[in-house]
GULOZA-818054 format. One record per atom (N, C-alpha, C): residue number from 0; residue in one letter; x, y, z. Coordinates in pm, 1 decimal, decimal comma. Each point is the difference from the previous one (the first is absolute). Example, Ala and Ser with C-alpha at 12.3 -4.5 7.8 and 13.67 -1.06 7.14 Angstrom:
BEGIN
r k 0 r A X 1319,0 Y -569,0 Z 780,0;
r k 0 r A X -89,0 Y 119,0 Z 0,0;
r k 0 r A X 90,0 Y 120,0 Z 0,0;
r k 1 r S X -35,0 Y 105,0 Z -72,0;
r k 1 r S X 82,0 Y 119,0 Z 6,0;
r k 1 r S X -77,0 Y 109,0 Z 73,0;
//
This chain:
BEGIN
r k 0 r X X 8159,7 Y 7052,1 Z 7961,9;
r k 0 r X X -33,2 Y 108,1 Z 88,3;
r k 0 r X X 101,2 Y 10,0 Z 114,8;
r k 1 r X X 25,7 Y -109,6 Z 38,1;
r k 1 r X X 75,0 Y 15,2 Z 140,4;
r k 1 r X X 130,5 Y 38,5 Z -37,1;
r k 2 r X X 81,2 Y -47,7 Z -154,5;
r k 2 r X X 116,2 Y 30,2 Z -53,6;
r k 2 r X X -9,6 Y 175,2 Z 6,0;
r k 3 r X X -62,4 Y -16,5 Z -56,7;
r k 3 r X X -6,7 Y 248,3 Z -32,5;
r k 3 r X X 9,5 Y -9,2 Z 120,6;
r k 4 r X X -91,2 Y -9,0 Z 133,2;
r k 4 r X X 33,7 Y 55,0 Z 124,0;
r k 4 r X X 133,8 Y -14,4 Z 60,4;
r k 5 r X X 45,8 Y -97,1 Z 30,0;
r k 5 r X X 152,7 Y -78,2 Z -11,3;
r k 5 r X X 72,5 Y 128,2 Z -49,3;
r k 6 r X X 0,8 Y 30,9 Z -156,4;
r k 6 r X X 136,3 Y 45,1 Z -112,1;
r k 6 r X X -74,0 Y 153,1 Z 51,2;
r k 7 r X X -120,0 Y 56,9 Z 45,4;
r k 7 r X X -36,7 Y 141,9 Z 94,2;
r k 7 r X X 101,6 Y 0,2 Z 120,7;
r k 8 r X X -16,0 Y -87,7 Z 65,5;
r k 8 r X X 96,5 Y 3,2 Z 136,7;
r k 8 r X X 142,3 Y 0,7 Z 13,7;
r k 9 r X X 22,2 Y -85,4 Z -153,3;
r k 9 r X X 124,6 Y 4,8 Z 3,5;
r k 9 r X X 65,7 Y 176,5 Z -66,6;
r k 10 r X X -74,7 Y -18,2 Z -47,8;
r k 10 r X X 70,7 Y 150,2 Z -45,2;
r k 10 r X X -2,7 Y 99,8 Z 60,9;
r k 11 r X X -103,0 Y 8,3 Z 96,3;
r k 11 r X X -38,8 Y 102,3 Z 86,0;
r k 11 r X X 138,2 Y 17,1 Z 128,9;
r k 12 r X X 30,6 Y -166,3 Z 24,2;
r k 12 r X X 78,2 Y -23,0 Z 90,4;
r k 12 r X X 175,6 Y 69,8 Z -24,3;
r k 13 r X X 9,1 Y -19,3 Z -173,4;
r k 13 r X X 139,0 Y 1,4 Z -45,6;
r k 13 r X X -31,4 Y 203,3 Z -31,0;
r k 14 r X X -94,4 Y 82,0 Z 2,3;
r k 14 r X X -32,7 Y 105,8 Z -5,4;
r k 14 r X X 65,0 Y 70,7 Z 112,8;
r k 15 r X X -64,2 Y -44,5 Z 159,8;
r k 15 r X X 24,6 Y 37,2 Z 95,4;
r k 15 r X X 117,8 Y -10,2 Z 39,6;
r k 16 r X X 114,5 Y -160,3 Z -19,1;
r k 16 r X X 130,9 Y -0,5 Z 65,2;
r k 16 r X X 68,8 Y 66,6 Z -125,3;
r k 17 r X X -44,6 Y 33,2 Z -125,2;
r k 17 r X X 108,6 Y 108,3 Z -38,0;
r k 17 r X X -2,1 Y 119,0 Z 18,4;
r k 18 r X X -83,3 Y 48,9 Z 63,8;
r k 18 r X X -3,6 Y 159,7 Z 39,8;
r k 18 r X X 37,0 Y 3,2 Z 181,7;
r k 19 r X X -20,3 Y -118,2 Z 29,5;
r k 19 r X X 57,3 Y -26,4 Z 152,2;
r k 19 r X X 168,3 Y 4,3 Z -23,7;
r k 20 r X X -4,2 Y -86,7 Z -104,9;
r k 20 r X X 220,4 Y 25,0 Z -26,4;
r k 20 r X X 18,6 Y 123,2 Z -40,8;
r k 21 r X X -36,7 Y 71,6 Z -65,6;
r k 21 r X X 15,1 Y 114,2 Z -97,1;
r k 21 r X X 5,0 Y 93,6 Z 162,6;
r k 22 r X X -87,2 Y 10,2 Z 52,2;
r k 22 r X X 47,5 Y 64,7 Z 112,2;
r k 22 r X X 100,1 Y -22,5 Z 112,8;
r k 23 r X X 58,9 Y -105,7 Z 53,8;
r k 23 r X X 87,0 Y -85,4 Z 69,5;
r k 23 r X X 123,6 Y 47,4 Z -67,3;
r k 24 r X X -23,4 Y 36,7 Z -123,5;
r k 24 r X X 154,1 Y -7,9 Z -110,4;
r k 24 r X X 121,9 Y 70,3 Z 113,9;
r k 25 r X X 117,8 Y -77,8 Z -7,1;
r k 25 r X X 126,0 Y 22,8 Z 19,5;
r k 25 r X X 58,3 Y 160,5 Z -10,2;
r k 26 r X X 40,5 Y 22,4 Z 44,7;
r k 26 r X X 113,4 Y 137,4 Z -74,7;
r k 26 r X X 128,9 Y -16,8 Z 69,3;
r k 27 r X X 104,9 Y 125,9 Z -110,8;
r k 27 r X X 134,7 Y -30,2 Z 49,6;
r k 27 r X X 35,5 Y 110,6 Z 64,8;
r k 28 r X X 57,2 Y 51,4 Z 104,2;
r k 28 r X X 37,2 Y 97,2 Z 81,7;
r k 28 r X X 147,2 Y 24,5 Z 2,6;
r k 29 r X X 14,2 Y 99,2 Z 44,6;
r k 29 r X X 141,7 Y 69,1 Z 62,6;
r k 29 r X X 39,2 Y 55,4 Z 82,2;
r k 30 r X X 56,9 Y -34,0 Z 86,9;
r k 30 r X X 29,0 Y 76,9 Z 135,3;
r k 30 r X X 35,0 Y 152,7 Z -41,3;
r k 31 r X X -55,5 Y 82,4 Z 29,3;
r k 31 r X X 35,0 Y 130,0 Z 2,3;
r k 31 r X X 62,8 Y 70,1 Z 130,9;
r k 32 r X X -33,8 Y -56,1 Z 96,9;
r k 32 r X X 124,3 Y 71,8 Z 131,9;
r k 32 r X X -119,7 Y -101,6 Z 113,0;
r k 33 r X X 123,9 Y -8,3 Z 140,7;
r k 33 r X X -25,4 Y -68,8 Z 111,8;
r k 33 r X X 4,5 Y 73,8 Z 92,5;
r k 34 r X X -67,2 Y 57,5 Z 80,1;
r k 34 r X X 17,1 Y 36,4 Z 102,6;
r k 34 r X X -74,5 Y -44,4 Z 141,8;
r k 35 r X X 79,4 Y -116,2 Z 91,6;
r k 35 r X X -46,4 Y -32,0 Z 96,4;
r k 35 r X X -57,3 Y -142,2 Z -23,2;
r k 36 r X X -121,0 Y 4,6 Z 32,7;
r k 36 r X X -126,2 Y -102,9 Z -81,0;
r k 36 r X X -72,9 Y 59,3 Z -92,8;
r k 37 r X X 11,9 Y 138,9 Z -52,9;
r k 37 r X X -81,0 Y 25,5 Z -134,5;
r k 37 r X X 95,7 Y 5,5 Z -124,9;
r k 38 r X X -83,2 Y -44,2 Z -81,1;
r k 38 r X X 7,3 Y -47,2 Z -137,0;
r k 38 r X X -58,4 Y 51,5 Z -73,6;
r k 39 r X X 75,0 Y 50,4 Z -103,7;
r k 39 r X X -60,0 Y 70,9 Z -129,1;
r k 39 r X X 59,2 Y -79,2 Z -144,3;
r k 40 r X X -158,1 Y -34,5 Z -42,7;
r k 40 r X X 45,7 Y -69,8 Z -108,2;
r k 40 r X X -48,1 Y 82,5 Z -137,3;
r k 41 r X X 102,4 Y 15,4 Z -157,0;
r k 41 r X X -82,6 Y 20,9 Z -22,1;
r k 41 r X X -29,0 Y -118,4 Z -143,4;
r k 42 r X X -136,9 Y -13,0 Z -12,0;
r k 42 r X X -75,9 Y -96,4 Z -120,8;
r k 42 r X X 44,5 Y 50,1 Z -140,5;
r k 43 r X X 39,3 Y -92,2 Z -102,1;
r k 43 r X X -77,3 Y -0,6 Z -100,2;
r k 43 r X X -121,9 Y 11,6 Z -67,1;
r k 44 r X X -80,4 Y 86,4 Z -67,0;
r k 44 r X X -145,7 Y 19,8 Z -11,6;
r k 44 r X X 0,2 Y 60,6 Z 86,4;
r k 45 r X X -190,2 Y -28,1 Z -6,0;
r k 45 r X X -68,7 Y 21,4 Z 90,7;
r k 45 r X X -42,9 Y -72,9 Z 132,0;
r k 46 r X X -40,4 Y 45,6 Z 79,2;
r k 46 r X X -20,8 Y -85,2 Z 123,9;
r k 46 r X X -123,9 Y -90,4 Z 4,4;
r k 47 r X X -13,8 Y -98,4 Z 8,9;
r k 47 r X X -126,0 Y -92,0 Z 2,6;
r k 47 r X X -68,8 Y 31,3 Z 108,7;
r k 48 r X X -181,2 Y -19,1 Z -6,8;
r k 48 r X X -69,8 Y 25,8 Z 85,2;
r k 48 r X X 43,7 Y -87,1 Z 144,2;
r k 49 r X X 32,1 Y -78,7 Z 22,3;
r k 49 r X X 84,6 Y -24,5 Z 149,6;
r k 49 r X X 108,4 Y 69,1 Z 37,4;
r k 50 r X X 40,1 Y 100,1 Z -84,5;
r k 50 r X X 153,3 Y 49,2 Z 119,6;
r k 50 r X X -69,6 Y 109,8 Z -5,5;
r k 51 r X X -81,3 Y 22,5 Z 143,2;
r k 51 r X X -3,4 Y 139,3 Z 58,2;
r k 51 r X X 29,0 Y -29,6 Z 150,6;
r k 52 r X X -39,8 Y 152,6 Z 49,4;
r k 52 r X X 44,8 Y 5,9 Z 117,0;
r k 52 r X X -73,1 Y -24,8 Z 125,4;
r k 53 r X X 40,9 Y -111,0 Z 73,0;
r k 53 r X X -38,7 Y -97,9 Z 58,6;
r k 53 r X X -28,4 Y -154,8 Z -21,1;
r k 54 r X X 34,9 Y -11,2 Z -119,4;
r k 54 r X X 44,4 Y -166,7 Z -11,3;
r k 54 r X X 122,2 Y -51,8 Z -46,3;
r k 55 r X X 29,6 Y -138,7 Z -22,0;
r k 55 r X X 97,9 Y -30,3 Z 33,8;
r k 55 r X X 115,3 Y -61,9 Z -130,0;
r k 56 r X X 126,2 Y 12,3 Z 38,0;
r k 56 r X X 81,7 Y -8,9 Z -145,1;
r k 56 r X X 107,5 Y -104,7 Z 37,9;
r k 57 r X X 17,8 Y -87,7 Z -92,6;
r k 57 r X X 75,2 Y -123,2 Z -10,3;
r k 57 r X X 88,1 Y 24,0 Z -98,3;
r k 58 r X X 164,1 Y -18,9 Z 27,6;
r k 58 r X X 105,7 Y 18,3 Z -76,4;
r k 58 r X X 119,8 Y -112,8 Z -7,1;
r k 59 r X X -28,9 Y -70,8 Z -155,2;
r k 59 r X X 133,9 Y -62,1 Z -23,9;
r k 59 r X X 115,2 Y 36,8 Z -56,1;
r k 60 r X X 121,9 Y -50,3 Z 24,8;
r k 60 r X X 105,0 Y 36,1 Z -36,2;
r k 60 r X X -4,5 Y -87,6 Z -149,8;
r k 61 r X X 85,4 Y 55,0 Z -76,6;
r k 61 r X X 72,1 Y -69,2 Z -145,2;
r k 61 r X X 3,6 Y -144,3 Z 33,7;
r k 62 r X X 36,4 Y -70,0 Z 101,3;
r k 62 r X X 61,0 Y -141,4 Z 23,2;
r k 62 r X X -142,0 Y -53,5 Z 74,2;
r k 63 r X X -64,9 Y 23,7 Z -21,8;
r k 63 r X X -128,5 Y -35,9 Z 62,3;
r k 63 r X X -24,2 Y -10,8 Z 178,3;
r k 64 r X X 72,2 Y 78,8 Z 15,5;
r k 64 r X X 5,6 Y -16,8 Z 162,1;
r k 64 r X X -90,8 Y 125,1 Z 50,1;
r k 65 r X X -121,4 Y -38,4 Z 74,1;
r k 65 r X X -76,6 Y 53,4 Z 56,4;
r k 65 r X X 55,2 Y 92,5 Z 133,6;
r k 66 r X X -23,1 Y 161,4 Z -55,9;
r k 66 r X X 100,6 Y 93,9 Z 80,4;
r k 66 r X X -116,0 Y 59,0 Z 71,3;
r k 67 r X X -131,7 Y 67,5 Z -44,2;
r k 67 r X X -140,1 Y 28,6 Z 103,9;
r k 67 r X X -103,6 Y -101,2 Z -14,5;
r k 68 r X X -72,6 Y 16,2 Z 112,2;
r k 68 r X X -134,5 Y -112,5 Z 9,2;
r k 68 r X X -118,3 Y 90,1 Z -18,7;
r k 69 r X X 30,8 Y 97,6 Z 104,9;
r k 69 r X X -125,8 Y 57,3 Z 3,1;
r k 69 r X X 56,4 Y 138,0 Z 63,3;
r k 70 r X X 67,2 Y 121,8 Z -68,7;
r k 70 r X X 72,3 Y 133,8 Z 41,1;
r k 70 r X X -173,4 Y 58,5 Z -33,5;
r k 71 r X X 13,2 Y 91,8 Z 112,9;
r k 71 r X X -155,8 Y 79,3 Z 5,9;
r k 71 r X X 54,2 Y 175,1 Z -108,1;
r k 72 r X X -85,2 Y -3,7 Z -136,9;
r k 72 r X X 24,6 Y 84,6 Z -51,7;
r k 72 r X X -70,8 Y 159,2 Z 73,9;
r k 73 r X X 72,9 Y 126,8 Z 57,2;
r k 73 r X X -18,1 Y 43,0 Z 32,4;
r k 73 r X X -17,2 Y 143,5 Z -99,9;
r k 74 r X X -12,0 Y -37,3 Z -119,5;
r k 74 r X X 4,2 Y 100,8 Z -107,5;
r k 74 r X X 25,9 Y -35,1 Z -118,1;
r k 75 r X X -59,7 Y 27,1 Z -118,9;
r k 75 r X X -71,8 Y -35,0 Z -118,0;
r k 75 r X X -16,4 Y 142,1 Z -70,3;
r k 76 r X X 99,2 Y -15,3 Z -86,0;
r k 76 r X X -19,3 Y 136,1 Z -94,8;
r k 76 r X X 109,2 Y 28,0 Z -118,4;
r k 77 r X X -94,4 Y 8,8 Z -119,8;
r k 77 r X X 42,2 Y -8,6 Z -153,2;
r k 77 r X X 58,4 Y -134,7 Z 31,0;
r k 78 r X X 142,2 Y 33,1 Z -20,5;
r k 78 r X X 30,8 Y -186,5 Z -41,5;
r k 78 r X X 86,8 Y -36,7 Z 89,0;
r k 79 r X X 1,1 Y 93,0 Z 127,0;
r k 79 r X X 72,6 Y -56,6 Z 152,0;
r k 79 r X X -67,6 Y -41,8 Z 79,5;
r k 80 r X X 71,6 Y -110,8 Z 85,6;
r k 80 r X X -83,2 Y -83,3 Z 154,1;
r k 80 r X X 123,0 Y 33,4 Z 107,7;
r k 81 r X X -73,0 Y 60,4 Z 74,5;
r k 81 r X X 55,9 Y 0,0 Z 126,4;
r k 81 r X X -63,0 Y -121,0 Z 94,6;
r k 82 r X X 99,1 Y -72,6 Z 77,3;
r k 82 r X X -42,1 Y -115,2 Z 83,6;
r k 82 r X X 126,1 Y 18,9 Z 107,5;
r k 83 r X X -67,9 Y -68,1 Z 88,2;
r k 83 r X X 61,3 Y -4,2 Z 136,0;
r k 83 r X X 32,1 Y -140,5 Z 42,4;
r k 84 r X X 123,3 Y -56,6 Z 22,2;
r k 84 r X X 30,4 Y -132,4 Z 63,0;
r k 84 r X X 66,3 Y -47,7 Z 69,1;
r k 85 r X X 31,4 Y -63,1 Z 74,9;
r k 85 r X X 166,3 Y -15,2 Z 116,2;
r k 85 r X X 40,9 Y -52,9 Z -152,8;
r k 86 r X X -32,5 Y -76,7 Z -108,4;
r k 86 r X X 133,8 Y -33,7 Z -52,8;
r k 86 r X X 67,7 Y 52,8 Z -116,5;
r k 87 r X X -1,9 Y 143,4 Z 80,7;
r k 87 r X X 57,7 Y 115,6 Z -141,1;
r k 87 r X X 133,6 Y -0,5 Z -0,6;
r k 88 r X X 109,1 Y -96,8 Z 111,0;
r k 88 r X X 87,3 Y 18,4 Z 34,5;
r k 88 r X X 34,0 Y -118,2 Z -148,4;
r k 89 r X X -66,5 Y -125,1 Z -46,5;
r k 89 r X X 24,2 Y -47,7 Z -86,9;
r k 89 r X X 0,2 Y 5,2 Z -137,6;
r k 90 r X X -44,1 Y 132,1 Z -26,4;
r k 90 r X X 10,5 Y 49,7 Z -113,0;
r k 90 r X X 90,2 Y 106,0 Z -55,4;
r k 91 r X X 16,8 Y 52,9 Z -90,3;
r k 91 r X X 125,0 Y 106,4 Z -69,3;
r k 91 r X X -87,7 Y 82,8 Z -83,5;
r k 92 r X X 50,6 Y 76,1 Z 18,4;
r k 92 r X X 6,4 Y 143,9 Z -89,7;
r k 92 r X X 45,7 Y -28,2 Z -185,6;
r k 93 r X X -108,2 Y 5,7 Z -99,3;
r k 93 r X X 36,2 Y -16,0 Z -149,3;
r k 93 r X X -33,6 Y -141,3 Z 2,8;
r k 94 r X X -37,3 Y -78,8 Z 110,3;
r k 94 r X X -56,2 Y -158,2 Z -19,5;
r k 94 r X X -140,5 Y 13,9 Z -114,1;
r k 95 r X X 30,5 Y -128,3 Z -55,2;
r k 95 r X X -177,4 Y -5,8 Z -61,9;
r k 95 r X X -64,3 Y -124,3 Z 48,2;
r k 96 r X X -148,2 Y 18,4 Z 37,1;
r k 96 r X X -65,7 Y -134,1 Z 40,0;
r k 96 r X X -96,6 Y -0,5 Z -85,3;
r k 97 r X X -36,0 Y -127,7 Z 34,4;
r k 97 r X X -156,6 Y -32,4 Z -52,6;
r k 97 r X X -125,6 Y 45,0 Z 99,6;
r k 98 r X X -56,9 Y 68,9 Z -1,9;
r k 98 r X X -122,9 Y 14,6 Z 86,2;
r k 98 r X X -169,1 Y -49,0 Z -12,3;
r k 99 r X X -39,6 Y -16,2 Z 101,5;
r k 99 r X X -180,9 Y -52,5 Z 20,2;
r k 99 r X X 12,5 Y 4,1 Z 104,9;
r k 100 r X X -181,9 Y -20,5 Z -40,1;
r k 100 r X X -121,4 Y 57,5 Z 130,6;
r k 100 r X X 73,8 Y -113,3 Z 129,7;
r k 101 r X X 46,9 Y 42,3 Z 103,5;
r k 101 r X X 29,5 Y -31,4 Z 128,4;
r k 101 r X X -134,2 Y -52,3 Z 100,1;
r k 102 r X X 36,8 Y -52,0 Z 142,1;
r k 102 r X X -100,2 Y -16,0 Z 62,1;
r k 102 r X X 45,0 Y 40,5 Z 103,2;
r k 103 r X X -116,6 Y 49,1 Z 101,6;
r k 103 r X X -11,7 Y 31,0 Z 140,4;
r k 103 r X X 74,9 Y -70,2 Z 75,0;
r k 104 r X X 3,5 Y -148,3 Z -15,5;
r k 104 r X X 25,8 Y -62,5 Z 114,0;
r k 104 r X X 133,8 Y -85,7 Z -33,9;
r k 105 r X X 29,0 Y 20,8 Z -117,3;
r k 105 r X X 140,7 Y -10,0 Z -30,1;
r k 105 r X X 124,2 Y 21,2 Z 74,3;
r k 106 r X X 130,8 Y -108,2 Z 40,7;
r k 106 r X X 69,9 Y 63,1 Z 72,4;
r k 106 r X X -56,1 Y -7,3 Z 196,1;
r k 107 r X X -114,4 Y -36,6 Z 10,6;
r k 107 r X X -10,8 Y -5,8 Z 123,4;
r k 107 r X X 36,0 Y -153,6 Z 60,3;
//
């Protein structure tokens, strides 16, 4: 009895963190133009339920070097993100990153 409850929990558990990753999932971006501190990226696909407008976007470079922490997306639409950051000065135009869900307090 206590085994079934056990091999219930466990599955229930491995249920939830794969639809928790499945949403978290990665994407790859492209700088589409810089102007200032805004940023227009645009995605591959579709946009995952975290990149809208008002939360936050995390961008690696090819070499694994962490280029945003937490750029506040200020626009979300079809398969572009607009975000705002002081460190737009470190990025290029035709770059591709890796992107995810960012945090608030990132960068502070």
């Amino acid at each position: 009895m206590i085994k079934q409850l056990l091999a219930v929990v466990a599955l229930l558990a491995v249920g939830f963190l794969t639809s928790y990753a499945a949403d978290e999932k990665a994407l790859t971006g492209q700088v589409a133009s810089i102007d200032g501190n805004t940023v227009v990226l645009t995605v591959a696909g579709d946009l995952p339920s975290w990149a809208k407008k008002g939360g936050y976007l995390r961008a690696t470079a090819e070499d694994g070097k962490l280029i945003l922490r937490g750029a506040k997306i200020t626009a979300a639409e079809g398969n572009t993100l607009t975000v705002t950051t002081t460190k737009a000065k470190e990025m290029s135009v035709g770059a591709t990153y890796t992107l995810g869900k960012g945090k608030a307090s990132a960068g502070c």
